[in-house]
C-alpha positions as CSV (number, residue, x, y, z in Angstrom):
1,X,104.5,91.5,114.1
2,X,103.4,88.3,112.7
3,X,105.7,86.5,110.2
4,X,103.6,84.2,108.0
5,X,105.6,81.3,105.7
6,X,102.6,79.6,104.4
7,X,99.2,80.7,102.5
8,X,96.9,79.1,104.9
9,X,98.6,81.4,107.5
10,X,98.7,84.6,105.8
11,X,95.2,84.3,104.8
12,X,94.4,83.7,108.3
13,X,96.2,86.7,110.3
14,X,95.0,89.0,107.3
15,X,91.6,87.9,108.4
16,X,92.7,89.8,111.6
17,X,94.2,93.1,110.7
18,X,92.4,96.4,110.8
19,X,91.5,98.4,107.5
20,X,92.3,100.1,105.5
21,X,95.5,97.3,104.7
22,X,98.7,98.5,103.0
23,X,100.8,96.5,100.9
24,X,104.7,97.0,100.4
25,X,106.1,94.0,98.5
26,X,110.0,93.7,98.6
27,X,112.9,91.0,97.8
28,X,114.1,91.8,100.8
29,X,117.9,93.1,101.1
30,X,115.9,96.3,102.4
31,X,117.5,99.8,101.9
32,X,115.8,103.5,103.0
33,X,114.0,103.1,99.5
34,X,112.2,100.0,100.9
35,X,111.7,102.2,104.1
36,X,110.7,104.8,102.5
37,X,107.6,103.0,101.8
38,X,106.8,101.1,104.5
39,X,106.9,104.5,106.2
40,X,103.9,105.9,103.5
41,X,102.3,103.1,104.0
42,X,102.2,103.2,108.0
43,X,101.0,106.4,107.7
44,X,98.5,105.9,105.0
45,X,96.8,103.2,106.1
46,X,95.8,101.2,109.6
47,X,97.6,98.2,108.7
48,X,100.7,97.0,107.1
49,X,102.0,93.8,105.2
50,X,105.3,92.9,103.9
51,X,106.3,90.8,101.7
52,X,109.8,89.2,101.2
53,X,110.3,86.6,98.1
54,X,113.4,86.7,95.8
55,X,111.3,85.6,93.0
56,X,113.4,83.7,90.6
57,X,110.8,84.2,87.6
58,X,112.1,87.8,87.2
59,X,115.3,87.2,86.6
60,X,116.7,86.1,83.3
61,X,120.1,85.2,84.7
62,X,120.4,82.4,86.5
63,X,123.8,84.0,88.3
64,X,121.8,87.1,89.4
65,X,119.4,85.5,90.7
66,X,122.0,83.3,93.1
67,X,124.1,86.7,93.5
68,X,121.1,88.7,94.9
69,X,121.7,89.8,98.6
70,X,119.7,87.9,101.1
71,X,119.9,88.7,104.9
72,X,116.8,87.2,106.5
73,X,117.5,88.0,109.8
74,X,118.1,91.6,108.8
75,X,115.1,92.0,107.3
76,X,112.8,90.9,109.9
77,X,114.4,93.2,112.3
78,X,113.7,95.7,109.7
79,X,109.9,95.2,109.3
80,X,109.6,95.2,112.5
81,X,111.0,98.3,113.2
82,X,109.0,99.9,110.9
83,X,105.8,98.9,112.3
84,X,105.0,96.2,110.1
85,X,101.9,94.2,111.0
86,X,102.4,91.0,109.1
87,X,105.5,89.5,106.6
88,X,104.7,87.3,104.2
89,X,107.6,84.9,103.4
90,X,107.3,82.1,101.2
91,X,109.1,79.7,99.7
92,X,109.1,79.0,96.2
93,X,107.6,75.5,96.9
94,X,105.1,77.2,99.1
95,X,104.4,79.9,96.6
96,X,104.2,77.9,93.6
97,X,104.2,73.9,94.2
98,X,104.1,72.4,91.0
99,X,106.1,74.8,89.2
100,X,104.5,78.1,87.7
101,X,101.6,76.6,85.3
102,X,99.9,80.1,85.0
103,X,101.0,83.7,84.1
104,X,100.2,86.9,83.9
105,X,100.8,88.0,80.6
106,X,101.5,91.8,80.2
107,X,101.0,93.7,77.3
108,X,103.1,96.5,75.3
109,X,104.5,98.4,77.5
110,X,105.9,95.5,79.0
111,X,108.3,94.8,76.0
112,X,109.6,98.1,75.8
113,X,113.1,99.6,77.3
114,X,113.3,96.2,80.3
115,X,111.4,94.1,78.2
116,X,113.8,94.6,75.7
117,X,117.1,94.3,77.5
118,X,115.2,91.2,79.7
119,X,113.2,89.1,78.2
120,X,110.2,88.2,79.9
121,X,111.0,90.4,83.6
122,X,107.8,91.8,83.4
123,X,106.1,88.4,82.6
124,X,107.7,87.2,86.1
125,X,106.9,90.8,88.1
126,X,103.3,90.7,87.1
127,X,102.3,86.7,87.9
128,X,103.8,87.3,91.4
129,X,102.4,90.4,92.4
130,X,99.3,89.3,91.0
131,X,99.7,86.0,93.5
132,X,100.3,88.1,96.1
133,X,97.7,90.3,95.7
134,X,95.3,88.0,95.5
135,X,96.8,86.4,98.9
136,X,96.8,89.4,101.0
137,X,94.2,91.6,99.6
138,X,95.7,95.2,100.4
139,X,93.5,98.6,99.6
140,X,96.6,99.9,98.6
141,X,100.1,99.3,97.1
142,X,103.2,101.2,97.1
143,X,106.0,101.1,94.8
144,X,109.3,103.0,94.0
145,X,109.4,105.4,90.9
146,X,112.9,103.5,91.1
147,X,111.4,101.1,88.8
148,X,108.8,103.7,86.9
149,X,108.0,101.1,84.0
150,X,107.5,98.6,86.5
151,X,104.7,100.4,88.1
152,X,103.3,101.1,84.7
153,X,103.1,97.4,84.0
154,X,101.6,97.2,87.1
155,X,99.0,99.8,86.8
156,X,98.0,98.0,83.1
157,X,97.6,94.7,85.2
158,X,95.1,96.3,87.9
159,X,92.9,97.8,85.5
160,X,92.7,95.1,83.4
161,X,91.9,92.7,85.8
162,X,89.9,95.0,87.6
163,X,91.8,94.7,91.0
164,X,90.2,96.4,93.7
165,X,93.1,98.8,95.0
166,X,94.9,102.0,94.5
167,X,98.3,102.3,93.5
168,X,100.9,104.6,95.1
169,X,104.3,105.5,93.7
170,X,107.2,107.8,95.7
171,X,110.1,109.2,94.7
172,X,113.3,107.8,94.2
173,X,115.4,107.5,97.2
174,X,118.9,108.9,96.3
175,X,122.7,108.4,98.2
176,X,124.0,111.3,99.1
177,X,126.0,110.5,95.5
178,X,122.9,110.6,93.6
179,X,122.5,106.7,92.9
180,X,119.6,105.5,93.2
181,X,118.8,103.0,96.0
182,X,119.0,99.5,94.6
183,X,119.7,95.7,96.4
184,X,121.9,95.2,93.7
185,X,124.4,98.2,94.7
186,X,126.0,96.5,97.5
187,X,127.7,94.7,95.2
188,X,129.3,97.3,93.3
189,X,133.3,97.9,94.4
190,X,134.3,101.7,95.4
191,X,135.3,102.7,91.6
192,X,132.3,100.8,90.2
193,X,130.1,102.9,92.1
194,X,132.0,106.5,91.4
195,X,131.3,105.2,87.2
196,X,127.7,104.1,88.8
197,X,126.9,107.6,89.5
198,X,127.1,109.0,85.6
199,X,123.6,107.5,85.1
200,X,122.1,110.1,86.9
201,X,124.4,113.0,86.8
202,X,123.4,112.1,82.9
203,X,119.5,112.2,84.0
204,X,120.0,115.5,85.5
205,X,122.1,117.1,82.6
206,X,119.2,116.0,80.6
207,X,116.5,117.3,82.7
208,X,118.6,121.0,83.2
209,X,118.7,120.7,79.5
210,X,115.1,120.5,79.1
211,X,114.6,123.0,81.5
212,X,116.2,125.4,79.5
213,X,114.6,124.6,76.4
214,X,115.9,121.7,74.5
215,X,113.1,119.2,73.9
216,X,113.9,117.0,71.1
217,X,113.7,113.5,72.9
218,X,116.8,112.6,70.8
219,X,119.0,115.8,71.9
220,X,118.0,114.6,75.7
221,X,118.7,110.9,75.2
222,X,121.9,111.6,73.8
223,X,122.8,114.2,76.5
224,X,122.5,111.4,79.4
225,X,124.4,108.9,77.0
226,X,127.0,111.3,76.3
227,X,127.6,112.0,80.3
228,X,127.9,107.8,80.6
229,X,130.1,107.2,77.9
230,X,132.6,109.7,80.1
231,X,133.0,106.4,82.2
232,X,135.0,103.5,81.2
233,X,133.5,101.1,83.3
234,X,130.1,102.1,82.5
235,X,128.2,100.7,79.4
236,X,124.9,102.0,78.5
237,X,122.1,99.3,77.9
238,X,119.5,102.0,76.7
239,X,118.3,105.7,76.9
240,X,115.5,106.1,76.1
241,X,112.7,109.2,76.7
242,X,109.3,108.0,76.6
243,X,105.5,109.4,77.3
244,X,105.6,108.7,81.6
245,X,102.2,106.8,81.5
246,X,102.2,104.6,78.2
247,X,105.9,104.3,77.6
248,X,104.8,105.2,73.6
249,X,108.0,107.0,71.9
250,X,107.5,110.8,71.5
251,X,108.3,113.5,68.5
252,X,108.3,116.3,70.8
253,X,108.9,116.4,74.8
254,X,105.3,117.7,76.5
255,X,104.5,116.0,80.0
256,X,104.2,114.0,81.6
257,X,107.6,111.8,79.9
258,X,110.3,110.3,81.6
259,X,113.9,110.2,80.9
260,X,114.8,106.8,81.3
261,X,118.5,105.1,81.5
262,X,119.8,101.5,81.9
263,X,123.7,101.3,82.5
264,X,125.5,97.9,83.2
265,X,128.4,98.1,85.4
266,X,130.7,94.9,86.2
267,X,127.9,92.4,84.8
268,X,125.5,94.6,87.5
269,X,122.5,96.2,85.6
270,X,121.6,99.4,87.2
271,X,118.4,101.4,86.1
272,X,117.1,104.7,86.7
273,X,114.9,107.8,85.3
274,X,113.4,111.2,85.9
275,X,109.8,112.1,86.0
276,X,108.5,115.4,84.2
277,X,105.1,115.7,85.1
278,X,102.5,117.9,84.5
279,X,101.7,119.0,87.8
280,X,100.5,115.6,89.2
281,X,101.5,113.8,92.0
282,X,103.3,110.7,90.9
283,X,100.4,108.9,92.6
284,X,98.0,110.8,90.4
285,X,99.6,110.1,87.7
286,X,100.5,106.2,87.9
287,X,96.6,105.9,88.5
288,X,95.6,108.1,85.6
């Protein structure tokens, strides 16, 4: 495995690798979500790069940005163990030199339910993914339905700019509890997490509802809310159900939507949804 810190040397050793090339991006602090992927990805394609940068444009906080888990060493052995070709690491300095004096700037869908609660996330997500597709020049990506509107802001980006690769999402990677796999939950205590879990037991109630024939999006978005508000330590930043490709509000539920949920837990913001489709794979439907 080849661990690359600079530009000049990740252009170079992707100069080397066999193709078809797939591309996991990370923040490290890897978890079986982030394995999850690299294991698609290995099996998708002939070669496979890593990336690992905490990218400090995303965050809005200052504090979670210092708070996020970091565990180089960890990491590495990770990658490596899952039959990564080539990590790219930078540093910020390396990444970006004189400061960030360009951006990708993302349209509606990036202001909606995250935009909202963070101000100009999706601003930061897109300029470095953009970077770093340009860099490492992958035939394929592959994201986390973890962070659904995320991908969405992504696909928006790669047709726009006509960037020549094909997107893949996966399914959310669950505890055995339910929560979704996330960096950040290693830094919830024991009771946070119990109150964590109401964010999905909510997404589920929602779904069985739907299932059964309630499909006002109000009715479901105030069946997750109603499951959270059971939990003292939970507040809910936003519920919200949503058409699954454009994100646009809906009158009546048809798929593909999702049901999507932010909670904050302990000053820890914690998102998750549920995909309805229409009988498309998820990869399918993030490129459609």
């Amino acid at each position: 495995m080849i661990v690359a810190r600079t530009i000049d040397q990740v252009r170079d050793a992707r100069l080397n690798l066999k193709e078809p090339v797939g591309l996991v991006p990370t923040m490290g602090a890897l978890h079986r979500g982030h394995l999850a992927l690299l294991k698609t990805a290995r099996r998708s394609d002939q070669s496979v790069i890593a990336t690992l940068f905490v990218n400090r444009s995303q965050f809005g906080n200052p504090e979670d940005f210092s708070a996020y888990p970091r565990d180089e060493e960890a990491d590495l052995a990770a990658f490596e163990a899952a039959g990564v070709d080539l990590v790219f690491m930078p540093t910020e300095a390396e990444l970006y030199p004189k400061g960030i004096t360009a951006t990708v700037h993302p349209g509606r869908i990036a202001h909606e339910l995250e935009g909202t609660r963070r101000p100009g996330h999706f601003a930061g997500v897109a300029t470095v993914v953009a970077k770093i597709f340009g860099l490492t020049q992958p035939h394929r990506a592959y994201f986390g339905q973890k962070d659904w509107q995320q991908t969405r802001v992504i696909a928006e980006m790669v047709a726009n700019l006509n960037i020549p690769l094909t997107l893949t999402v996966i399914g959310t990677v669950r505890d055995s509890d339910g929560i979704a796999l996330s960096s950040r939950n290693v830094r919830l205590t024991s009771r946070e997490r119990g109150a964590a879990t109401s964010l999905y037991r909510g997404l589920t109630s929602a779904r069985e509802a739907w299932d059964a024939g309630t499909h006002a999006p109000t009715s479901l978005a105030e069946i997750v809310s109603n499951v959270i508000s059971q939990e003292p330590l939970a507040t809910t930043a936003y519920v919200e159900v949503r058409h699954a490709l454009t994100l646009t509000p809906l009158s009546k539920t048809i798929p593909p939507f999702v049901i999507a949920g932010a909670i904050e837990i302990g000053g820890i913001g914690l998102i998750d949804n549920i995909v309805v489709g229409n009988g498309l794979t998820l990869a399918e439907e993030l490129n459609g």
